[in-house]
C-alpha positions in Angstrom: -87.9 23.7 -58.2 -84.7 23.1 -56.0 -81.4 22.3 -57.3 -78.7 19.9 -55.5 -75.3 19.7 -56.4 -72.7 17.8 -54.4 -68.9 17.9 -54.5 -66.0 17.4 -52.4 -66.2 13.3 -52.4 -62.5 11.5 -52.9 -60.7 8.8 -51.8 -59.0 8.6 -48.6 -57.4 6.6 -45.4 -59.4 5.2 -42.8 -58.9 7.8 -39.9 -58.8 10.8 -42.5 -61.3 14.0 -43.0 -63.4 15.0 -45.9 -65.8 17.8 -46.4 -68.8 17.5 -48.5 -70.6 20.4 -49.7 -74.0 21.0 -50.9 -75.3 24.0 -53.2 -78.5 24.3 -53.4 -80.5 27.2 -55.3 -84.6 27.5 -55.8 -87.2 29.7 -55.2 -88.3 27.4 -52.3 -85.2 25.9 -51.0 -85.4 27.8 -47.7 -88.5 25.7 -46.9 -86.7 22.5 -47.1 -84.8 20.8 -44.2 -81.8 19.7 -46.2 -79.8 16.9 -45.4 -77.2 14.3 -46.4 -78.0 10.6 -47.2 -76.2 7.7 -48.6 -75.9 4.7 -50.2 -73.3 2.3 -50.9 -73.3 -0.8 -52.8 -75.9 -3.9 -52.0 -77.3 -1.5 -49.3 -80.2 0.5 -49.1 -79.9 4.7 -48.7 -79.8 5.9 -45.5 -80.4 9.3 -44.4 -77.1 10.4 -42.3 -77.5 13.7 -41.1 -80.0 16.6 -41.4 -80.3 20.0 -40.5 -82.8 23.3 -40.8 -81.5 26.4 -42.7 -81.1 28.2 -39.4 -78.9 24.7 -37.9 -81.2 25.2 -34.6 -82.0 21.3 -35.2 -80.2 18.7 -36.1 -80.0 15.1 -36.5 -77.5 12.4 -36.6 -77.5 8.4 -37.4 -76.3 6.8 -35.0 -73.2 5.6 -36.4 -71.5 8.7 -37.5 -72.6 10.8 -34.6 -69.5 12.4 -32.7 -67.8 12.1 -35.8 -70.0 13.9 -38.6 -71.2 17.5 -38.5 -73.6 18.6 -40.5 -73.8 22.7 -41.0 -75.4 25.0 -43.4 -74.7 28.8 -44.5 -77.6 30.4 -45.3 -76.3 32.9 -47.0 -74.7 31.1 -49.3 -77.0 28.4 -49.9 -74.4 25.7 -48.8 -74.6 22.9 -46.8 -72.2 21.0 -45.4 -71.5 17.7 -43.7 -67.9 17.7 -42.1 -66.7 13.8 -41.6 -63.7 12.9 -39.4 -62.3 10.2 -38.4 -63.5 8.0 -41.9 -64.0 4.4 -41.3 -63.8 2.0 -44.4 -67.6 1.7 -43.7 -68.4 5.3 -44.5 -68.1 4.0 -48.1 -70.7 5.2 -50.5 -72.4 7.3 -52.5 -73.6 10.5 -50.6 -77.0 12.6 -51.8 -77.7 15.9 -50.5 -81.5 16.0 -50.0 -83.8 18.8 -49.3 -87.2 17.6 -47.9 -90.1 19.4 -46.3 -94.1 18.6 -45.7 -96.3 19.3 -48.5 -93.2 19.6 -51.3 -91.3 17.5 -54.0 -88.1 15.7 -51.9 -85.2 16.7 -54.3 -82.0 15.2 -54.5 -78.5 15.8 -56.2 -76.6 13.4 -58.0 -74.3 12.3 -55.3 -70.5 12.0 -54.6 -68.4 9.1 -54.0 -66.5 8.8 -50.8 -64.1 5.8 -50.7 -61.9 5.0 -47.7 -59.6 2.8 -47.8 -57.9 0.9 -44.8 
């Protein structure tokens, strides 16, 4: 079993920063590449940044790369996805997800992030 928990959603101005962290406990969360997803309304989830537990590999959609960094402590058993310069699209719901081959996907109940412009 993992467990997700998200926090540091708000509301804030377009051009603003927010930092979303992820704690995640288990006996098998270390085998999971964990990574940050979301949704907002009438859309469909989309997975927007990923990372291993070591942060040797990463990934990054498209349209929040140069602007999102995704980071992980493993020590802590935190993940975190720094996200600068907020459009009013960034708008959603965000799931940290922790996802590797053979195992149960897990998520957390998500955060709200609202920009405003």
């Amino acid at each position: 079993q993992v467990q997700l928990h998200e926090s540091g959603g708000g509301l804030v101005q377009a051009g603003d920063s927010l930092r979303l962290t992820c704690a995640a406990s288990g006996r098998t969360v270390s085998r999971h590449t964990m990574g940050w997803f979301r949704q907002a309304p009438g859309k469909e989830r989309e997975r927007v940044a990923a990372t291993n537990w070591s942060g040797t590999t990463t990934y990054y959609a498209p349209s929040v790369k140069a602007r999102f960094t995704i980071s992980a402590d493993n020590a802590k058993s935190l993940v975190y996805l720094q996200m600068n310069s907020l459009k009013p699209e960034d708008t959603a719901v965000y799931y940290c997800n922790a996802q590797a081959p053979g195992l149960r996907v897990y998520w957390g109940q998500g955060t709200q992030v609202t920009v405003s412009s």
